[in-house]
PDB file with SEQRES, HELIX, SHEET and CRYST1 records, atoms N, CA, C and O in Angstrom:
SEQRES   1 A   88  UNK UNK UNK UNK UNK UNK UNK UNK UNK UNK UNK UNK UNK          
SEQRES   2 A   88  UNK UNK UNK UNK UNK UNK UNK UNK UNK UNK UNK UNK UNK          
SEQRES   3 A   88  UNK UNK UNK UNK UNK UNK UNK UNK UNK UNK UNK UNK UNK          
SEQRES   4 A   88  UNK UNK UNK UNK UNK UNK UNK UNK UNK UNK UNK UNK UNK          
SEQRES   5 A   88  UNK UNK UNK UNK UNK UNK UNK UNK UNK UNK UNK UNK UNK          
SEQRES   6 A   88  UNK UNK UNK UNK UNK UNK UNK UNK UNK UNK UNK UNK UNK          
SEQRES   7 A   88  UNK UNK UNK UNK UNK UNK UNK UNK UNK UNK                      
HELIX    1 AA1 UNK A    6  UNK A    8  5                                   3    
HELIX    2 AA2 UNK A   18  UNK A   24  1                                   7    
HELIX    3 AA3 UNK A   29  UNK A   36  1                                   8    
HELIX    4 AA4 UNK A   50  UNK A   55  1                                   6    
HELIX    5 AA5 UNK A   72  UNK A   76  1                                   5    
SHEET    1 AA1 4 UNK A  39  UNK A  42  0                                        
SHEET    2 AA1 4 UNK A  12  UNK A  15  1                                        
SHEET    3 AA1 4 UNK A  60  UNK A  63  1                                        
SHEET    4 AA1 4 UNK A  83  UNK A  86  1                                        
CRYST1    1.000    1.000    1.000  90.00  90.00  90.00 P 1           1          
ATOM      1  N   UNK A   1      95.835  90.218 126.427  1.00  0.00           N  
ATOM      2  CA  UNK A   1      96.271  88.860 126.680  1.00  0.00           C  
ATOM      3  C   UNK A   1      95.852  87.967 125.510  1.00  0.00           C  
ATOM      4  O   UNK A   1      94.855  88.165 124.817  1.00  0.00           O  
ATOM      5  N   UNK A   2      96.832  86.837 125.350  1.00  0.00           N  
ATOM      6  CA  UNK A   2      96.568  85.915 123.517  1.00  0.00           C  
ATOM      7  C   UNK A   2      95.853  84.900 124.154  1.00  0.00           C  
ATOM      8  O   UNK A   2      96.317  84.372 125.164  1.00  0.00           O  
ATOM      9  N   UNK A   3      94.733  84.552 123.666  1.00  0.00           N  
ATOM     10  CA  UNK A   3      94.155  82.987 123.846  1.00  0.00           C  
ATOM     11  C   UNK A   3      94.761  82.555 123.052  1.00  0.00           C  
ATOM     12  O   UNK A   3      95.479  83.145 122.245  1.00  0.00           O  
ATOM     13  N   UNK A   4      94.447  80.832 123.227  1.00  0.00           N  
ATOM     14  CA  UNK A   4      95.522  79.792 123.095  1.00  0.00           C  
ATOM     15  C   UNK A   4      95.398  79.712 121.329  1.00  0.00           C  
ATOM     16  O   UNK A   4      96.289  79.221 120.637  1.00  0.00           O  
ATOM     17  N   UNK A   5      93.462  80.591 120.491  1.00  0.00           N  
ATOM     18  CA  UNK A   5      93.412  81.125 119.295  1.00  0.00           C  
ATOM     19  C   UNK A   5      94.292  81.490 118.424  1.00  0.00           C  
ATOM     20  O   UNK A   5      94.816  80.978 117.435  1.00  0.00           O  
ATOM     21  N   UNK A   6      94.383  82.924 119.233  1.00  0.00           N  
ATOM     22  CA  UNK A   6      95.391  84.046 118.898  1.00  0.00           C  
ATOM     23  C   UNK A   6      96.765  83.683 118.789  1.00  0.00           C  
ATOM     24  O   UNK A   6      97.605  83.948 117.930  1.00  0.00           O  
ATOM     25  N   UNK A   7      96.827  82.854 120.109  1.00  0.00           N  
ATOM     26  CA  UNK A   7      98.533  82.347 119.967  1.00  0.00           C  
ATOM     27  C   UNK A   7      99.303  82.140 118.621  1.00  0.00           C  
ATOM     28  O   UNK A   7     100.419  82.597 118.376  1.00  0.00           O  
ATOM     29  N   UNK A   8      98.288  81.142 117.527  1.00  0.00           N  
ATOM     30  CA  UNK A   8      98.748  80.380 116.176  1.00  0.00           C  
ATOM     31  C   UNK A   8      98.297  81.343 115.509  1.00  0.00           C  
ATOM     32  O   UNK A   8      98.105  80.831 114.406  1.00  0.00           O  
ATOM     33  N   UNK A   9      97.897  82.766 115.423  1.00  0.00           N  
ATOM     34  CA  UNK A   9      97.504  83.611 114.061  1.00  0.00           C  
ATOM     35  C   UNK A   9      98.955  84.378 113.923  1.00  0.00           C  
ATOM     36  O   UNK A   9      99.619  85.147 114.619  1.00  0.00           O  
ATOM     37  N   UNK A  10      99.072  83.767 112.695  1.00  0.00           N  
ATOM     38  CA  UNK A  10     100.204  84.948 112.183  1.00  0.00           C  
ATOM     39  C   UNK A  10     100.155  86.486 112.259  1.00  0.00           C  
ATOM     40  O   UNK A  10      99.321  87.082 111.579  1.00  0.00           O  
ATOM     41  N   UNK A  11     101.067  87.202 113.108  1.00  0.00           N  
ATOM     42  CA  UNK A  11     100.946  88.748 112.680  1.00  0.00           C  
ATOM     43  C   UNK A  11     101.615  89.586 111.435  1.00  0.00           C  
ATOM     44  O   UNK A  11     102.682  89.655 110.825  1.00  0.00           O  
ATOM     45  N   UNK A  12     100.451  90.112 111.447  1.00  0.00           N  
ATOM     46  CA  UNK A  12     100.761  91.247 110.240  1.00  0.00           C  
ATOM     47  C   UNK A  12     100.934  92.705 110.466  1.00  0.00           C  
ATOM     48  O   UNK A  12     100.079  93.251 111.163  1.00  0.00           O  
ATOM     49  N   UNK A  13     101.911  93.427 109.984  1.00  0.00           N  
ATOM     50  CA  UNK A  13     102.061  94.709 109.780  1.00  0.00           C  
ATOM     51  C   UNK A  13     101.565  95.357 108.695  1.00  0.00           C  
ATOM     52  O   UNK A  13     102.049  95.201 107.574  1.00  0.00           O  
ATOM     53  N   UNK A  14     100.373  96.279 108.991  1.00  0.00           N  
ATOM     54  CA  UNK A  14      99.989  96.794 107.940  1.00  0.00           C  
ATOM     55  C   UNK A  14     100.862  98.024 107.496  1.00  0.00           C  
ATOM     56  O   UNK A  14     100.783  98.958 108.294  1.00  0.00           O  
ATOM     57  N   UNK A  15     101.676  98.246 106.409  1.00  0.00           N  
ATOM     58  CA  UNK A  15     102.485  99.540 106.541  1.00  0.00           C  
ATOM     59  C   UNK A  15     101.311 100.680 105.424  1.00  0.00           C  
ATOM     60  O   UNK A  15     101.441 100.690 104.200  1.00  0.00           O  
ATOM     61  N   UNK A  16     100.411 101.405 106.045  1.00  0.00           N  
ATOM     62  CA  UNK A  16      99.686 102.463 105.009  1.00  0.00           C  
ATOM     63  C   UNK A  16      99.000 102.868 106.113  1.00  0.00           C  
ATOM     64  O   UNK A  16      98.502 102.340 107.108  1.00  0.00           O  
ATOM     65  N   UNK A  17      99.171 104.449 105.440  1.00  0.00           N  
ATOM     66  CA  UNK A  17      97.949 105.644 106.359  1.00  0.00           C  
ATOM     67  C   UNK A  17      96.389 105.035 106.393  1.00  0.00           C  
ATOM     68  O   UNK A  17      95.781 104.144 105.799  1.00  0.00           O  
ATOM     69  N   UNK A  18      96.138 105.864 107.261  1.00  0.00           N  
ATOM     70  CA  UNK A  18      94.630 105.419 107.676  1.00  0.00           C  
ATOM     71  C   UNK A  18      93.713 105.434 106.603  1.00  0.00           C  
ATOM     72  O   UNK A  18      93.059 104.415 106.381  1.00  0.00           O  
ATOM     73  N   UNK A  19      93.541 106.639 105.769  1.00  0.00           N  
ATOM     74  CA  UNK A  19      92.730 106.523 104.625  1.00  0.00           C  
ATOM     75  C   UNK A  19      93.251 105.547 103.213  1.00  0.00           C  
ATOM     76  O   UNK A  19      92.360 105.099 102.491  1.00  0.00           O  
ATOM     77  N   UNK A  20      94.576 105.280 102.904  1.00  0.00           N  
ATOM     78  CA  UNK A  20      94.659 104.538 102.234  1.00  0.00           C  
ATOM     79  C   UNK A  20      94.547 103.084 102.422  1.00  0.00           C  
ATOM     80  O   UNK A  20      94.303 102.291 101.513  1.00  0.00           O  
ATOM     81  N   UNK A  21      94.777 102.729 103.883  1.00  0.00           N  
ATOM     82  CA  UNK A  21      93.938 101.448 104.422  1.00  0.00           C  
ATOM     83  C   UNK A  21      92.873 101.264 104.297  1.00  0.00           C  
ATOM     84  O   UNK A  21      92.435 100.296 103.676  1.00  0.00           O  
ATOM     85  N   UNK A  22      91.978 102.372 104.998  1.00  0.00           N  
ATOM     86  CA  UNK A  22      90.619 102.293 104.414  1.00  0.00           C  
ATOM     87  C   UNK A  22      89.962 101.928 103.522  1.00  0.00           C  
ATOM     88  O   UNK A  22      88.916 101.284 103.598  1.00  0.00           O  
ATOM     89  N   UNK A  23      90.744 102.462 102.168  1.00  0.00           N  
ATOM     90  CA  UNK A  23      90.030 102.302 101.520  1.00  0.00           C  
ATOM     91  C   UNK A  23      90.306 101.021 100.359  1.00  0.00           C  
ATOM     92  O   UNK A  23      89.597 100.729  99.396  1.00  0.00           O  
ATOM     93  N   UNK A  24      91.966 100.194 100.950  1.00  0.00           N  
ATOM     94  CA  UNK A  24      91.763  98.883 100.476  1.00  0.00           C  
ATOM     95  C   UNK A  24      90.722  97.625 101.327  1.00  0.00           C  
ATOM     96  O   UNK A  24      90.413  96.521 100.879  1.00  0.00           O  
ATOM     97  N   UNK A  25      90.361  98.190 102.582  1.00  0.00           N  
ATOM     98  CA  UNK A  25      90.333  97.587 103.680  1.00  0.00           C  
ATOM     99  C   UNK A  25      88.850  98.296 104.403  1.00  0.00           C  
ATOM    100  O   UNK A  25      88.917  99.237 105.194  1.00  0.00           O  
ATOM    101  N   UNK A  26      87.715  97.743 104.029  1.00  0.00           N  
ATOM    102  CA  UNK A  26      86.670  98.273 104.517  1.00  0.00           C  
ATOM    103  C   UNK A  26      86.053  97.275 106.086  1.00  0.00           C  
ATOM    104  O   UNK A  26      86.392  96.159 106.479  1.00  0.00           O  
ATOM    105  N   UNK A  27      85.225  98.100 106.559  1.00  0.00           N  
ATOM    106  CA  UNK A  27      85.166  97.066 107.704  1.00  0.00           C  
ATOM    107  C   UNK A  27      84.600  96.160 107.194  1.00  0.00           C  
ATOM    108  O   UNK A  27      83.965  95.692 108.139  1.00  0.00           O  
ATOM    109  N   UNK A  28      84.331  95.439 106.148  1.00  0.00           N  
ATOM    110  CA  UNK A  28      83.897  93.748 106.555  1.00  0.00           C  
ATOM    111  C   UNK A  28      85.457  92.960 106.163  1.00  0.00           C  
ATOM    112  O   UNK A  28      85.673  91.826 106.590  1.00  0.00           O  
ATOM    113  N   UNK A  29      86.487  93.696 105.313  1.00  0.00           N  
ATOM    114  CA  UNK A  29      87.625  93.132 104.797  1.00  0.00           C  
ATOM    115  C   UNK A  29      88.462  93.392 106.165  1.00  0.00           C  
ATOM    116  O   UNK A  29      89.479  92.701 106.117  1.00  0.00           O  
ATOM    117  N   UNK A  30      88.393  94.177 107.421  1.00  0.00           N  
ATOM    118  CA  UNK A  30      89.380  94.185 108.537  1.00  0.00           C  
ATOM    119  C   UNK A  30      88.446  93.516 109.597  1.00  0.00           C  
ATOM    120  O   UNK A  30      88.797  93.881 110.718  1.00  0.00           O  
ATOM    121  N   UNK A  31      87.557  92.806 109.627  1.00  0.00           N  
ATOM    122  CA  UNK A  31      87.078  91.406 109.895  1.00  0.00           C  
ATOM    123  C   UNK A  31      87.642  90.076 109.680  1.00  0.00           C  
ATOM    124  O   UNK A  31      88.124  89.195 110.392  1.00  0.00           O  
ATOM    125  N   UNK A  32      87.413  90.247 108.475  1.00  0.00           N  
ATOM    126  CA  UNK A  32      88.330  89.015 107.913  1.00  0.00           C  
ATOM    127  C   UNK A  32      89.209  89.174 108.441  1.00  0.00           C  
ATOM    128  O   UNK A  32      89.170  88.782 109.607  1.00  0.00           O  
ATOM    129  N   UNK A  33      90.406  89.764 108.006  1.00  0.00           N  
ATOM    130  CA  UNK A  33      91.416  90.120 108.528  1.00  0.00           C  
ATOM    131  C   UNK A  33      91.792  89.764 109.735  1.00  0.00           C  
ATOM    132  O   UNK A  33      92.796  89.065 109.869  1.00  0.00           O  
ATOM    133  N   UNK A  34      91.262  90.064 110.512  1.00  0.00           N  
ATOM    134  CA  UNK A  34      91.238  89.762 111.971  1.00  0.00           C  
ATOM    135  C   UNK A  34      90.832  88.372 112.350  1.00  0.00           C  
ATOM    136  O   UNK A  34      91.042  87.703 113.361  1.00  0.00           O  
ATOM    137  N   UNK A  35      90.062  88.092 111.018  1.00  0.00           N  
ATOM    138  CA  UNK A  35      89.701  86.261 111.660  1.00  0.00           C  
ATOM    139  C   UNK A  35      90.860  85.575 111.208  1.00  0.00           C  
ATOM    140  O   UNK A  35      91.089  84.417 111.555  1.00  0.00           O  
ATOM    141  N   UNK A  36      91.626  86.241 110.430  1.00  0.00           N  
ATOM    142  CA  UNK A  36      92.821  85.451 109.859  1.00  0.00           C  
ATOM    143  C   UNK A  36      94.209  85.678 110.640  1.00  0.00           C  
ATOM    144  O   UNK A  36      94.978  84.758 110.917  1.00  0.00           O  
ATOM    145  N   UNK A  37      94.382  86.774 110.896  1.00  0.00           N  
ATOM    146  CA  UNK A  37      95.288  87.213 111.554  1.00  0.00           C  
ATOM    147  C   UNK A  37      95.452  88.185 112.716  1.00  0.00           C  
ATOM    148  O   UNK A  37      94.537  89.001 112.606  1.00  0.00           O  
ATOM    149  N   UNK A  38      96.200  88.468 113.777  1.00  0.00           N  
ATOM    150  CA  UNK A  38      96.493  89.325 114.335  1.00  0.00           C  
ATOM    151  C   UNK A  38      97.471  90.481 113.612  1.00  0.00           C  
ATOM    152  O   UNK A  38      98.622  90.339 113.199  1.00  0.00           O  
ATOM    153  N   UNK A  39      96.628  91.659 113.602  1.00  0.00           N  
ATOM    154  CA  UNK A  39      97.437  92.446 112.451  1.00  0.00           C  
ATOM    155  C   UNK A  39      97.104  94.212 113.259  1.00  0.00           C  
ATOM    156  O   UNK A  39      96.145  94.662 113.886  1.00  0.00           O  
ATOM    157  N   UNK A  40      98.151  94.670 112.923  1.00  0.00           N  
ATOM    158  CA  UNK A  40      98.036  96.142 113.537  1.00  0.00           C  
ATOM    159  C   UNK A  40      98.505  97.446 112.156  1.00  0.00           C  
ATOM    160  O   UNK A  40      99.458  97.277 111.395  1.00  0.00           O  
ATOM    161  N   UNK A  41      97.875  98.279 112.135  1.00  0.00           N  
ATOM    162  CA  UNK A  41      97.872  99.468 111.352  1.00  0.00           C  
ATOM    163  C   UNK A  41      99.146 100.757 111.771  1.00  0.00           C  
ATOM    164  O   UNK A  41      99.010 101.708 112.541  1.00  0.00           O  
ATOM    165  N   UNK A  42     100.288 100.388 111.005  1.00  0.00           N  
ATOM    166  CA  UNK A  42     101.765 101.205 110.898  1.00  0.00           C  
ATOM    167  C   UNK A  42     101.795 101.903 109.644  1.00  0.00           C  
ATOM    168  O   UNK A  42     102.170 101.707 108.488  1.00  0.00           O  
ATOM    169  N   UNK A  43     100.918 103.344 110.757  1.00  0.00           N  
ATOM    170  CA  UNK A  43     100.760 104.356 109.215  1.00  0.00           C  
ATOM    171  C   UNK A  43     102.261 105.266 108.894  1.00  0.00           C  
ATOM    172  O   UNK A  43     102.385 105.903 107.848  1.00  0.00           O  
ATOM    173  N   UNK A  44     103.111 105.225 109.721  1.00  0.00           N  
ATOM    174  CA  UNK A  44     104.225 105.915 110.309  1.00  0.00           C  
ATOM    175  C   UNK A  44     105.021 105.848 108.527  1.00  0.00           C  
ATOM    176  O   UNK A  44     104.984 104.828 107.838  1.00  0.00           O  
ATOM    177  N   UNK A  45     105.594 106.991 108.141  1.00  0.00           N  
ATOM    178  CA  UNK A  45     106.342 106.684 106.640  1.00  0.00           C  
ATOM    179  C   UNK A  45     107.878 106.623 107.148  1.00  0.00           C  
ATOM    180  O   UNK A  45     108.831 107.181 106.603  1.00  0.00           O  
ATOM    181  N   UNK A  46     107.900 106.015 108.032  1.00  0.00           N  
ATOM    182  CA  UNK A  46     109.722 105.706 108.596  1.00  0.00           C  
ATOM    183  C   UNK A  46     109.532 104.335 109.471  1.00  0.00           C  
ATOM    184  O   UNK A  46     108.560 103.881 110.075  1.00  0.00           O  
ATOM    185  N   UNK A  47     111.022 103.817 109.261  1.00  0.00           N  
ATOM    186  CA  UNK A  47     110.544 102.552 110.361  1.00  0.00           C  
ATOM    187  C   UNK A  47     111.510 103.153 111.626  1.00  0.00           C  
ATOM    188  O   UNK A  47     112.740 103.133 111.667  1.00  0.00           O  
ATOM    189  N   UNK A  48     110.395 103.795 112.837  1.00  0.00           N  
ATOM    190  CA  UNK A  48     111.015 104.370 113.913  1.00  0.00           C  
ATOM    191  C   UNK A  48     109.870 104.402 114.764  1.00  0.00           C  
ATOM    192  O   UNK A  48     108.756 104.122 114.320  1.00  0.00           O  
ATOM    193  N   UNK A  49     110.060 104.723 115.953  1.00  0.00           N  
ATOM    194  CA  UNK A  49     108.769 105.327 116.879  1.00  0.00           C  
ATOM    195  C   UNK A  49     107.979 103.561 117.166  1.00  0.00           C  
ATOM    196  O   UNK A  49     108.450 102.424 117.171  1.00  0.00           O  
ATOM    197  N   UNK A  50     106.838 104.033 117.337  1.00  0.00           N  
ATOM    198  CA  UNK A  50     105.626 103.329 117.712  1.00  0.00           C  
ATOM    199  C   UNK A  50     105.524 101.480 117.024  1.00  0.00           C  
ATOM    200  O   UNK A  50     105.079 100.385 117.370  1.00  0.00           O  
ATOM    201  N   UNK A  51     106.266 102.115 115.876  1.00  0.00           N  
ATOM    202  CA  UNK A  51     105.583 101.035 114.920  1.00  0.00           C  
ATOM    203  C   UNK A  51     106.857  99.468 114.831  1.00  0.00           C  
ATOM    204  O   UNK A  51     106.801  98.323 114.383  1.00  0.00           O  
ATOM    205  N   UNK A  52     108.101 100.495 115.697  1.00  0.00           N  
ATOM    206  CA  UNK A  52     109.391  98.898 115.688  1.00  0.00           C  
ATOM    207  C   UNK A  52     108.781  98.119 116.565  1.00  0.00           C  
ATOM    208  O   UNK A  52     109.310  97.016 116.698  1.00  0.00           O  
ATOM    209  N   UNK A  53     107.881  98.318 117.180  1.00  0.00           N  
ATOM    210  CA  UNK A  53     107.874  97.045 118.384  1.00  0.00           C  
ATOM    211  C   UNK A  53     106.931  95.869 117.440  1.00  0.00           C  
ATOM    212  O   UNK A  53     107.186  94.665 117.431  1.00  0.00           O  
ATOM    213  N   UNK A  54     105.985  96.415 116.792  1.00  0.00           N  
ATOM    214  CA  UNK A  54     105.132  95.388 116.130  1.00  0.00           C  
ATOM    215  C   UNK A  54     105.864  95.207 115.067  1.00  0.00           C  
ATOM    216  O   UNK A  54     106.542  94.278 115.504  1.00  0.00           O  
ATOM    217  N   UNK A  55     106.395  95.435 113.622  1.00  0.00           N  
ATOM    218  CA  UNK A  55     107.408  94.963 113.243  1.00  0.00           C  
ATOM    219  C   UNK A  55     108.166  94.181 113.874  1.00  0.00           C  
ATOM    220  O   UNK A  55     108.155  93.030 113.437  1.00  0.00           O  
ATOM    221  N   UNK A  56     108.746  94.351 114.638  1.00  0.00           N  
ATOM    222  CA  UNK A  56     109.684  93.210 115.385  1.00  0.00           C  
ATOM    223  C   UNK A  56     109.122  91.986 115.383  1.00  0.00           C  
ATOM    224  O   UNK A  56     109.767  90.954 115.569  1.00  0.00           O  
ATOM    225  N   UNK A  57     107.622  92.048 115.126  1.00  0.00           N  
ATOM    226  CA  UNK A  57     106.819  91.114 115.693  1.00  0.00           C  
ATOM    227  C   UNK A  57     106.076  90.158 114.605  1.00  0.00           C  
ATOM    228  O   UNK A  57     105.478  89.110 114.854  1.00  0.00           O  
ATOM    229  N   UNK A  58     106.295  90.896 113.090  1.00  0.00           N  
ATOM    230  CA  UNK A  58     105.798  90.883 112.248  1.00  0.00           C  
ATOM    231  C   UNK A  58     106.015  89.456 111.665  1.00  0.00           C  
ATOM    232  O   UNK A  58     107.192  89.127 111.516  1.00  0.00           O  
ATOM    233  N   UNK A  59     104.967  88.479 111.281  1.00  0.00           N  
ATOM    234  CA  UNK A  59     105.584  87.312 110.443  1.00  0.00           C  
ATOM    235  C   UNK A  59     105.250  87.716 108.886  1.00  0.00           C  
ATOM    236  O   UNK A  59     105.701  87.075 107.936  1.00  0.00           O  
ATOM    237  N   UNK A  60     104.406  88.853 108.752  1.00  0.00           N  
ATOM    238  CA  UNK A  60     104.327  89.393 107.293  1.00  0.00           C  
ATOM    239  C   UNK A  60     103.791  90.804 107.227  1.00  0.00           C  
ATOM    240  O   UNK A  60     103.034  91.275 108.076  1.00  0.00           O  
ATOM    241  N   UNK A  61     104.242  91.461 106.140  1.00  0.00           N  
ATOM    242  CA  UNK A  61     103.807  92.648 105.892  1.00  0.00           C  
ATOM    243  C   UNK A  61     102.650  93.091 105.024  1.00  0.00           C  
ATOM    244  O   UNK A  61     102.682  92.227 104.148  1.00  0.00           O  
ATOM    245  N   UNK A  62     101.655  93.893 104.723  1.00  0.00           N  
ATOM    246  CA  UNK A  62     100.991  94.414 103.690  1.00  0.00           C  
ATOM    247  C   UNK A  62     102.022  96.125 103.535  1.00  0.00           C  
ATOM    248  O   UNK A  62     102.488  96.821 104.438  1.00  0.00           O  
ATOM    249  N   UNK A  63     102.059  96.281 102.320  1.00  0.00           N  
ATOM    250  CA  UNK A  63     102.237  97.390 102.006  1.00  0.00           C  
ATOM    251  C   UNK A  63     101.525  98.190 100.802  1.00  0.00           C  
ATOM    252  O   UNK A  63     101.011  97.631  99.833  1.00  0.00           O  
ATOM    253  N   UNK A  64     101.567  99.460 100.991  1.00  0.00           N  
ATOM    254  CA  UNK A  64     100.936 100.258  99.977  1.00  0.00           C  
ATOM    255  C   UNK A  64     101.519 101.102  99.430  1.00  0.00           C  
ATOM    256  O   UNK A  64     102.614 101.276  99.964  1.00  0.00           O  
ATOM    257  N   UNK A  65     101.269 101.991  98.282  1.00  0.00           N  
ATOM    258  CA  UNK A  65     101.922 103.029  97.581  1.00  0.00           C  
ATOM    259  C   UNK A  65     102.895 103.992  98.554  1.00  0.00           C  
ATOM    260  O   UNK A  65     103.920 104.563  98.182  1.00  0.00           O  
ATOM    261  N   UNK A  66     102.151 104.030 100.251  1.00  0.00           N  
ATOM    262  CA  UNK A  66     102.409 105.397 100.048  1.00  0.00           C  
ATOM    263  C   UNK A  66     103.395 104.775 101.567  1.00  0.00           C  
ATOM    264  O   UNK A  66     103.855 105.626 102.327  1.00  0.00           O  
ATOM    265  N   UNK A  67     103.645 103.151 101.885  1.00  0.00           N  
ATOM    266  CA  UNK A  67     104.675 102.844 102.506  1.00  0.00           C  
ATOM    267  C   UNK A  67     106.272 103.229 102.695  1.00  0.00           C  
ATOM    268  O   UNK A  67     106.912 103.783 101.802  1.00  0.00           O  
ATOM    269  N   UNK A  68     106.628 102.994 103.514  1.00  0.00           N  
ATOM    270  CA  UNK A  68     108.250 103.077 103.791  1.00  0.00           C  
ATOM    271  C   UNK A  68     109.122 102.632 102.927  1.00  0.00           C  
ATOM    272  O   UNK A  68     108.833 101.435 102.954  1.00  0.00           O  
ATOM    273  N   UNK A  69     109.978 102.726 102.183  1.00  0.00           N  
ATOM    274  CA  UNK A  69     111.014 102.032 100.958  1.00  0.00           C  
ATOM    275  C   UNK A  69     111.870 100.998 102.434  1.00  0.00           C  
ATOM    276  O   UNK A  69     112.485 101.315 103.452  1.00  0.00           O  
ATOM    277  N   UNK A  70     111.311  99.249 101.570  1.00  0.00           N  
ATOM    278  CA  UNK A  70     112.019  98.718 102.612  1.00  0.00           C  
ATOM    279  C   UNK A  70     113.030  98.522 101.937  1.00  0.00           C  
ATOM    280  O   UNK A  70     112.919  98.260 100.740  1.00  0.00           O  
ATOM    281  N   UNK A  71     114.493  98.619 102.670  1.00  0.00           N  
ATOM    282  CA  UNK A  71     115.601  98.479 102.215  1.00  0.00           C  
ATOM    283  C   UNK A  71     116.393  97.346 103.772  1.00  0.00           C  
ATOM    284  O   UNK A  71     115.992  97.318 104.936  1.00  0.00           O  
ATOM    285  N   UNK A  72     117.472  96.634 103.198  1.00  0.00           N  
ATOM    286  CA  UNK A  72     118.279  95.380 103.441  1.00  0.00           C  
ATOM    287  C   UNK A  72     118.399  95.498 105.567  1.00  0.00           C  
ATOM    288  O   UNK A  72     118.335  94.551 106.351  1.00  0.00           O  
ATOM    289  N   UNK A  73     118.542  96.685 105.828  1.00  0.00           N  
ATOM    290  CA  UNK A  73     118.484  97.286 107.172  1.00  0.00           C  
ATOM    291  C   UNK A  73     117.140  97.283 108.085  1.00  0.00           C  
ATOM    292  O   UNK A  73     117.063  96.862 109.239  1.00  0.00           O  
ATOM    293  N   UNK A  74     115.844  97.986 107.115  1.00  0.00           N  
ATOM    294  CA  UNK A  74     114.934  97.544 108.355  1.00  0.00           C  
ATOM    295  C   UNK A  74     114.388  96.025 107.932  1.00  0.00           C  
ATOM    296  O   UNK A  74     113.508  95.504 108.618  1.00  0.00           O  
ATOM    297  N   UNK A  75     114.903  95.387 106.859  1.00  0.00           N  
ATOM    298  CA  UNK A  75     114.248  94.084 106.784  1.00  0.00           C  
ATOM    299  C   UNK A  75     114.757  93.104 107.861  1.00  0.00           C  
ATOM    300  O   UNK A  75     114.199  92.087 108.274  1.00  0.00           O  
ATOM    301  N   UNK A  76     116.110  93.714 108.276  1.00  0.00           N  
ATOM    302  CA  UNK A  76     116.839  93.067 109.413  1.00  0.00           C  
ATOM    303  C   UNK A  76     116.122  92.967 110.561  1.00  0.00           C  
ATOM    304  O   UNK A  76     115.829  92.021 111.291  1.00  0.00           O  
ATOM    305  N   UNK A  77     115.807  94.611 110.582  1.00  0.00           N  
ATOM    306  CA  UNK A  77     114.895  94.662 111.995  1.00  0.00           C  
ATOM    307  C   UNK A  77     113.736  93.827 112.116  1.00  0.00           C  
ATOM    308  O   UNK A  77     113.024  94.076 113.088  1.00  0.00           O  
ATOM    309  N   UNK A  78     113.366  92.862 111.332  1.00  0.00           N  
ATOM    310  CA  UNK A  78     112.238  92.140 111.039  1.00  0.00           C  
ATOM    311  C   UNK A  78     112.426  90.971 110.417  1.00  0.00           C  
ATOM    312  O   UNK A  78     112.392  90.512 109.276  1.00  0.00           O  
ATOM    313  N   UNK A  79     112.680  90.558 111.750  1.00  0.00           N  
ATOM    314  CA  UNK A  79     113.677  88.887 111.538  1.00  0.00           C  
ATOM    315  C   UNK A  79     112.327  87.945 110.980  1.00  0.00           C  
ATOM    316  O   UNK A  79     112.395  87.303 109.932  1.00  0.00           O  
ATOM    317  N   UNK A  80     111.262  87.969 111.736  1.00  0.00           N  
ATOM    318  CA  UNK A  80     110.058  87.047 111.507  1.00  0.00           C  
ATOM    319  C   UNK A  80     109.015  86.769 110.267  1.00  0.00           C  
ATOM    320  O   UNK A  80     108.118  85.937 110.125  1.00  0.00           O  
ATOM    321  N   UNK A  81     109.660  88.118 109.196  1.00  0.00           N  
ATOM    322  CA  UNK A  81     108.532  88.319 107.778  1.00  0.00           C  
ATOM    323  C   UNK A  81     109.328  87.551 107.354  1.00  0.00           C  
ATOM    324  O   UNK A  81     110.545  87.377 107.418  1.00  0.00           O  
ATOM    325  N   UNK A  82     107.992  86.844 106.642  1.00  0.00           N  
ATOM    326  CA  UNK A  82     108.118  85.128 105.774  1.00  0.00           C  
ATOM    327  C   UNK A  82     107.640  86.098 104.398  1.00  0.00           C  
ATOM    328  O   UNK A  82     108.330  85.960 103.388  1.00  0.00           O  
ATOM    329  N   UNK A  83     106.551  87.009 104.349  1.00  0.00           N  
ATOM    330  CA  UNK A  83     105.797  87.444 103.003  1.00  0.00           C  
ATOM    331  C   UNK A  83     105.395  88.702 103.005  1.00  0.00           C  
ATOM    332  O   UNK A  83     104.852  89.146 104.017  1.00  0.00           O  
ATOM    333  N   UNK A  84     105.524  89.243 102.245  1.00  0.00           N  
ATOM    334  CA  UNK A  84     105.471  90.809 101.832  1.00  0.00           C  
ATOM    335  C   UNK A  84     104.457  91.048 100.576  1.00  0.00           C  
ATOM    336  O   UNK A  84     104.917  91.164  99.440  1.00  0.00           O  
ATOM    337  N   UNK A  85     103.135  91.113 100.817  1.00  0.00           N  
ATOM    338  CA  UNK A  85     101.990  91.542  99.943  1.00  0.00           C  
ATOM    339  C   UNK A  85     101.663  92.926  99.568  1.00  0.00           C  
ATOM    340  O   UNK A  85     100.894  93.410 100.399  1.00  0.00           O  
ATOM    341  N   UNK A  86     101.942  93.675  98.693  1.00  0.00           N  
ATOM    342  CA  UNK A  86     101.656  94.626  97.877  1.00  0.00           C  
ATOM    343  C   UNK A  86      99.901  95.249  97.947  1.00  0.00           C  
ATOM    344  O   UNK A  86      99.223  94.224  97.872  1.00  0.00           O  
ATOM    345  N   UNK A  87      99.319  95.995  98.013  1.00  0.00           N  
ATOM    346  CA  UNK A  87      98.045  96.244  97.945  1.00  0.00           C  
ATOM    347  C   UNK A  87      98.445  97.463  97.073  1.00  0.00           C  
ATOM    348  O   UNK A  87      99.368  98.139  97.527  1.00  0.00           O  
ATOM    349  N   UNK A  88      97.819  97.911  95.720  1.00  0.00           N  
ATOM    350  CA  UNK A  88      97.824  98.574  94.873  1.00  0.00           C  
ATOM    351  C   UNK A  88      96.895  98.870  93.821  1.00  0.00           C  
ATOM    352  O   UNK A  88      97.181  99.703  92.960  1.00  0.00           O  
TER     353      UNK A  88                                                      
END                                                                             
């Protein structure tokens, strides 16, 4: 359930596997993170399964090397991304 907090934090889709998150993203940086945003970890290398519902949901993305090639179709599926940040 969102407190009235949570309500105004922008969500983020993280698109990278667990270890390459990791290791841009240590636990005091997915703290932050979390004080900044509501954000969920879409290690999936396709946009299918688990990870369309939060996308759907997404007002921005992080991506990494070893992300999904976004192309003109799933950006559709992701009416709400304002910004798309690179981690590299």
């Amino acid at each position: 359930m969102l407190n009235s907090v949570n309500m105004h934090k922008p969500r983020i889709a993280v698109l990278a596997g667990e270890e390459l998150f990791a290791s841009f993203f240590d636990e005091r940086r997915q703290r932050r993170l979390s004080k900044l945003a509501l954000w969920s970890l879409c290690p999936e290398q396709s946009f299918n399964g688990a990870a369309t519902a939060a996308l759907s949901k997404a007002n921005a993305l992080i991506t990494t090397w070893d992300s999904p090639t976004l192309s003109a179709k799933s950006l559709a599926s992701m009416p709400n991304v304002r910004m798309i940040a690179h981690c590299g």
